[in-house]
C-alpha positions as CSV (number, residue, x, y, z in Angstrom):
1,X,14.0,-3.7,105.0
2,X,17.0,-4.8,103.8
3,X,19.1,-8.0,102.0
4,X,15.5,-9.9,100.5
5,X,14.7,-10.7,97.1
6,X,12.0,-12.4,95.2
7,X,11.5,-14.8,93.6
8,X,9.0,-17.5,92.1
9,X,8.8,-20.3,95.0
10,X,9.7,-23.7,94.2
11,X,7.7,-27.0,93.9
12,X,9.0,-28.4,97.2
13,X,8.3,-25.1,99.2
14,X,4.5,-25.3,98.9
15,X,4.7,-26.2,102.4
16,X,6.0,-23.4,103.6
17,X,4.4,-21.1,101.5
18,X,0.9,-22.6,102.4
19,X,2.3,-22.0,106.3
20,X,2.6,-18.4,105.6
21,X,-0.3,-17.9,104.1
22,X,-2.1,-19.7,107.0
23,X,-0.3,-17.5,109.4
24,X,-0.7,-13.8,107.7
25,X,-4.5,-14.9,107.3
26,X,-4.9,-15.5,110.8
27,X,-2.4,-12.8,112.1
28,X,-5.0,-10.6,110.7
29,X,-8.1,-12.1,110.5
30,X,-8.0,-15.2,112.9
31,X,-9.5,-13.1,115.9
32,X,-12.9,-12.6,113.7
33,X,-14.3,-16.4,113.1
34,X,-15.4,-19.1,115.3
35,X,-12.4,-21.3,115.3
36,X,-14.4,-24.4,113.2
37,X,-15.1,-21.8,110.2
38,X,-10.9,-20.8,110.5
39,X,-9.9,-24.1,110.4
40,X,-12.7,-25.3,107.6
41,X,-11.2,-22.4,105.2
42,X,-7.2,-22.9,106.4
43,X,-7.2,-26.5,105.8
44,X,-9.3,-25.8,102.2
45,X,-7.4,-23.0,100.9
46,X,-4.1,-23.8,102.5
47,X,-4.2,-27.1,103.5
48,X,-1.8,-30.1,102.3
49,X,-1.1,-30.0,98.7
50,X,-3.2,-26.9,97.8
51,X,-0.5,-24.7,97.0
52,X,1.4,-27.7,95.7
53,X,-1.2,-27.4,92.7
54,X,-1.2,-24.1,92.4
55,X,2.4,-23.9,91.4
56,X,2.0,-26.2,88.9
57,X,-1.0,-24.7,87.1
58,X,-0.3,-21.9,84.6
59,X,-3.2,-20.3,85.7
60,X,-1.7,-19.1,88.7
61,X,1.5,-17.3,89.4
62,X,3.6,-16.5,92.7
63,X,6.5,-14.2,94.0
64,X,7.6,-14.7,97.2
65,X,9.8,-11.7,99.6
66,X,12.9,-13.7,101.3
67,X,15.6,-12.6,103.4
68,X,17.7,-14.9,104.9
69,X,15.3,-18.3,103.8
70,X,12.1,-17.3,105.6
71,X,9.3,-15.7,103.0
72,X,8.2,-12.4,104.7
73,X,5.1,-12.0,102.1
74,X,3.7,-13.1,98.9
75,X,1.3,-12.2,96.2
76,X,-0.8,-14.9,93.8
77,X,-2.2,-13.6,90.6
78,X,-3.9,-15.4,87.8
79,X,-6.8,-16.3,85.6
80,X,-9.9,-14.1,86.5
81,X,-13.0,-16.6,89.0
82,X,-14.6,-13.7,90.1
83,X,-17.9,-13.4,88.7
84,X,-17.2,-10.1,87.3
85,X,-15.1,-9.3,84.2
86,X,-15.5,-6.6,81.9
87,X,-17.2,-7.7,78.6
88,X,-14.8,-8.1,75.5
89,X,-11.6,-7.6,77.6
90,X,-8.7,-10.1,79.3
91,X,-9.5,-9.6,82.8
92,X,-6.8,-11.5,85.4
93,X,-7.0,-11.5,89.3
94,X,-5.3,-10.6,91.8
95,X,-5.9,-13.1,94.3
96,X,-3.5,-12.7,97.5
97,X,-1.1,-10.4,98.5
98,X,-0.2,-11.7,102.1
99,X,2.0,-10.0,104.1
100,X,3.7,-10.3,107.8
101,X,2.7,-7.6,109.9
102,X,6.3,-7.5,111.1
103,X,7.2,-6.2,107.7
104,X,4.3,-3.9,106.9
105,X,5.6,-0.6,105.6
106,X,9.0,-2.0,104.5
107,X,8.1,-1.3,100.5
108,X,8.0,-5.1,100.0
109,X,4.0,-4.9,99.0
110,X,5.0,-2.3,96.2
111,X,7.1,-4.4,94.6
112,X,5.5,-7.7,95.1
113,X,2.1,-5.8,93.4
114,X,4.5,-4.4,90.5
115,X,6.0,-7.7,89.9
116,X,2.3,-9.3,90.0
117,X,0.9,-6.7,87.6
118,X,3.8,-7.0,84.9
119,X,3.0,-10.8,84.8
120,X,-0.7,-10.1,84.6
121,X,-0.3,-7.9,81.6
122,X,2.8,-9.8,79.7
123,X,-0.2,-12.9,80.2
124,X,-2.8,-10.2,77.9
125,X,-4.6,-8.8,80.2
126,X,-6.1,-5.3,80.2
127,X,-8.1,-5.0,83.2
128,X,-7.7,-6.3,87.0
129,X,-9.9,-7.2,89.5
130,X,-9.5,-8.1,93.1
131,X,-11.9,-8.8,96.4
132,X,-11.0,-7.0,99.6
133,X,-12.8,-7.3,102.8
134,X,-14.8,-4.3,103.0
135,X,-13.3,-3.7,107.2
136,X,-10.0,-3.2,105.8
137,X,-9.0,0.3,105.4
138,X,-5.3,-0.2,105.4
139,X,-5.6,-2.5,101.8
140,X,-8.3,-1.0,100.8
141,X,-5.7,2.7,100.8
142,X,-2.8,0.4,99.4
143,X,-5.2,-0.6,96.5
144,X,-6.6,2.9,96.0
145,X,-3.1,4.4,95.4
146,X,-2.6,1.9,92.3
147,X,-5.7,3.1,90.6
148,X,-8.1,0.4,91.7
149,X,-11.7,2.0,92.8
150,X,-14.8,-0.6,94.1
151,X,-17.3,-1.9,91.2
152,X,-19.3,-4.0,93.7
153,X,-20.1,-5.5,96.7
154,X,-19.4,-8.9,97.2
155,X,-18.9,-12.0,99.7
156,X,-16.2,-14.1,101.0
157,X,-16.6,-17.8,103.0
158,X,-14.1,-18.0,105.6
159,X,-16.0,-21.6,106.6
160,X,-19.5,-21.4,107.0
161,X,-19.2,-17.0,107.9
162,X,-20.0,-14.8,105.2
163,X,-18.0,-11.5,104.9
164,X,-18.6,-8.5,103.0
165,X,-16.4,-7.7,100.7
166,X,-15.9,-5.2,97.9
167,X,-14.2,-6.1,93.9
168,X,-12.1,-3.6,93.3
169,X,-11.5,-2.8,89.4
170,X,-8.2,-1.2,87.8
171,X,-6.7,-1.0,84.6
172,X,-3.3,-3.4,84.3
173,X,-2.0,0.5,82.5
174,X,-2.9,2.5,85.1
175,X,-2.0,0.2,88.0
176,X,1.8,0.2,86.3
177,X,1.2,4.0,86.0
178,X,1.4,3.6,89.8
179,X,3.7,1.6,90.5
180,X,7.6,2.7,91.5
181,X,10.2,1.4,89.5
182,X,12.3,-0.8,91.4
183,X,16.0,-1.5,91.9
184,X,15.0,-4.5,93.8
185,X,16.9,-8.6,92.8
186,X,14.2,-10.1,91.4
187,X,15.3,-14.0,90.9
188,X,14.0,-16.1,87.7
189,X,11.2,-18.4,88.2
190,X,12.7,-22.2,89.0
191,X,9.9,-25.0,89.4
């Protein structure tokens, strides 16, 4: 995939980036909750404003694939709430890497990870975690060729429907080990 770039999204596109997010989570998971539970965990995790927050909190960081003004994918890293960390070392989160299936396979995850990764480390971190459902092979393989392997079994409330899920574990060094070097644009932050 050609002519995109990232880049950090603005204040005033929360909107849309909270519109992506809705429809890359249902894209690929929409099909496996009741649709009470998918709207409950759309409008809290996505809903008006949400994102809005997120940009502003320096817990949290974005990068968002463009081409021609519409995102294609993003990934959101920050400040570890998983209820694992590894004692005595900065642990941060990766906490979405969303991505159209129209653009699946186009090298824009690769680079969106890389770019999530440098920030985690230039922030002090050492280690990484990240939850992925445990009925998806297809991240699961993405996160295994960065270095991440499962260190437990978990849960995720899309509504009132629990899924399984793993935490995957890496180190912020060996997940850069991984990663390819890109000749990619990448745009300064603006907020």
């Amino acid at each position: 995939m050609d002519n995109f770039v990232l880049r950090t999204p603005r204040l005033d596109e929360a909107e849309t980036l909270a519109a992506l997010a809705r429809e890359t989570f249902v894209e690929s998971f929409g099909h496996l909750y009741s649709s009470d539970n998918l709207a409950k965990f759309l409008n809290t995790s996505f809903g008006p404003g949400v994102q809005a927050t997120q940009l502003k909190d320096a817990d949290y960081a974005f990068q968002v694939a463009v081409q021609d003004g519409v995102f294609l994918g993003f990934i959101k890293v920050g400040t570890n709430s998983l209820p694992f960390a590894a004692p005595g070392r900065a642990t941060g989160e990766l906490k979405q890497l969303y991505m159209r299936k129209s653009c699946h396979g186009q090298g824009i995850a690769p680079l969106l990870m890389e770019w999530g990764m440098n920030w985690l480390r230039s922030r002090g971190n050492v280690d990484v975690l990240l939850s992925v459902y445990s009925v998806n092979p297809r991240a699961q393989r993405f996160y295994h060729r960065y270095g991440f392997s499962k260190l437990a079994d978990h849960f995720f409330m899309v509504g009132e429907h629990r899924d399984a899920e793993y935490i995957f574990h890496a180190t912020l060094d060996g997940v850069l080990r991984h990663s390819h070097t890109s000749k990619l644009e990448v745009q300064p932050a603006t907020r």
